[in-house]
C-alpha positions in Angstrom: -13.4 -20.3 2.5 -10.3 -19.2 0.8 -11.6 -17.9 -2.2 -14.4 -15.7 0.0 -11.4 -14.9 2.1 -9.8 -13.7 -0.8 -12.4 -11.7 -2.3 -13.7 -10.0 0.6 -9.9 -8.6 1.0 -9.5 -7.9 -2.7 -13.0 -6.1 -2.4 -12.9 -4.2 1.0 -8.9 -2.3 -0.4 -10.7 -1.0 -3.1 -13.1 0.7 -0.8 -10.2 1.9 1.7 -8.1 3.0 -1.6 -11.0 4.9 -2.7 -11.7 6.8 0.4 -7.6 7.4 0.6 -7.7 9.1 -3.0 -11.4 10.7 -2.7 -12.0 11.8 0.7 -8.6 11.9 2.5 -9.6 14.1 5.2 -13.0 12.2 6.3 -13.8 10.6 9.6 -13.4 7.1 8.1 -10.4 7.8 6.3 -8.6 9.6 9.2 -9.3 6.2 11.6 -8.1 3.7 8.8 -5.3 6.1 8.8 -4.3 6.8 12.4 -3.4 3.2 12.9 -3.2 0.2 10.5 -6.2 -1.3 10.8 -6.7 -2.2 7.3 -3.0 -3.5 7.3 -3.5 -5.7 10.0 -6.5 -6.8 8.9 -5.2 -8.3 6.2 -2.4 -9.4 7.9 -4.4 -11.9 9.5 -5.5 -13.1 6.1 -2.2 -13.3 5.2 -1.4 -15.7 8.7 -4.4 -17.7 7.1 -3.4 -18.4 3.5 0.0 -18.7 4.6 -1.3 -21.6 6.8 -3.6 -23.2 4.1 -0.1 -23.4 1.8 1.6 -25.4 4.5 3.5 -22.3 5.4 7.1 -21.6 3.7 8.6 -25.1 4.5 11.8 -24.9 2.2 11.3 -21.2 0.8 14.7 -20.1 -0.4 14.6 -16.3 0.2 18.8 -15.7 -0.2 18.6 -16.5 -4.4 16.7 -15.3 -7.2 16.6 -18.6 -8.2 15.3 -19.5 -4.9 12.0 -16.9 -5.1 11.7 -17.7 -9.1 10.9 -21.6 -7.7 8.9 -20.1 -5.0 6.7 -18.1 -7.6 6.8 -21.8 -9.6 5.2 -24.0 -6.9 3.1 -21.3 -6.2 -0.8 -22.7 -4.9 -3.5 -20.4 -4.9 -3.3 -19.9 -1.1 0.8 -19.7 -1.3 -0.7 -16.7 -4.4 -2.8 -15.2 -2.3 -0.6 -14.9 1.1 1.6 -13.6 -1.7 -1.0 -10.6 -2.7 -2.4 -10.2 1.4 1.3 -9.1 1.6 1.3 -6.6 -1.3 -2.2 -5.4 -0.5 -1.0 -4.6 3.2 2.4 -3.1 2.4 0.5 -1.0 -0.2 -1.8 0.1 1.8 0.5 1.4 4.4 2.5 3.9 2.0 -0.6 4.6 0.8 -1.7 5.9 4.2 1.9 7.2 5.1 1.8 9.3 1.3 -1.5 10.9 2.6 -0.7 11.7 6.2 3.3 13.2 5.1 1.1 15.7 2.3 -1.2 16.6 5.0 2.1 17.4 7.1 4.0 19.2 4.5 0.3 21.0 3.3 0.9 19.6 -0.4 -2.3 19.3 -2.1 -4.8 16.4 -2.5 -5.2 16.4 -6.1 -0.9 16.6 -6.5 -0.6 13.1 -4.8 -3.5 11.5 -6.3 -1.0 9.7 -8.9 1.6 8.6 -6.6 -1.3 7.0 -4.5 -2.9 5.1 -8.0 1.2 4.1 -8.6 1.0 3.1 -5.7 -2.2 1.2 -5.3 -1.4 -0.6 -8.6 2.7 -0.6 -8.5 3.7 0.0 -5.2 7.1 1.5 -5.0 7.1 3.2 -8.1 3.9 5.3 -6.3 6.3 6.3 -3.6 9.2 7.1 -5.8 6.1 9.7 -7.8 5.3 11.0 -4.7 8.8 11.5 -3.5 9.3 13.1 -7.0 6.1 15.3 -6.1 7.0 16.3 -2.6 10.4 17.5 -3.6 8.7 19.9 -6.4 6.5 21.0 -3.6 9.7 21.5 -1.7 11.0 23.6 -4.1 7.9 25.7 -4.6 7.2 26.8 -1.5 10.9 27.4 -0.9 10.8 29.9 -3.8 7.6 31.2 -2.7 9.2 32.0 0.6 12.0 33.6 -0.4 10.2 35.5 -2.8 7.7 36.8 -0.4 10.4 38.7 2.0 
């Protein structure tokens, strides 16, 4: 079970990343958008694999030392409650980076690299797009001035 589990999760964000970065603006992307299903989704996966470890039990979270012995003892459930959490998290910026470029009218194909930093190393894919959205900034901001 926890290795179809695992796949099925690992599988299916592929599919919801795919839509994210190819067709943004499609009925299906706009619902796994407009509230975190996908996220919660795999939040229940995470409640699972958490549970199959024998939950955190004596997790030291206040150290690195503490989290570098956590990553030690790691099982393959303790692993993959470990990668539900990244997937989820992911996800979300993922969907946030999408819905702030539709906002701010900053073009698909300009965020497609913050959402594969994203996908592959989460915060570095927000700090691209925050990068991105502040040329944007400044583009349109020239543009504007420009105009009058």
């Amino acid at each position: 079970m926890t290795s179809m589990l695992f796949n099925i999760c690992n599988t299916g964000i592929l599919l919801c990343w795919f839509l994210l970065l190819l067709f943004p603006t499609s009925m299906v992307s706009k619902t796994i958008r407009a509230y975190p299903w996908v996220p919660l989704a795999l939040s229940f996966a995470y409640v699972y694999f958490l549970g199959a470890a024998g939950g955190l039990g004596e997790a030291d979270f206040t150290s690195l030392e503490g989290i570098t012995s956590l990553f030690k003892k790691a099982t393959p459930a303790s692993a993959a409650a470990g990668w539900m959490h990244y997937l989820a998290f992911d996800f979300w910026m993922g969907c946030w980076i999408v819905e702030h470029r539709i906002k701010k009218g900053i073009p698909q194909w300009a965020v497609i690299p913050s959402l594969l930093a994203t996908f592959m190393l989460g915060p570095v894919g927000v700090l691209v797009y925050a990068i991105t959205g502040t040329i944007f900034y400044f583009i349109r901001l020239n543009h504007d001035t420009s105009v009058r």
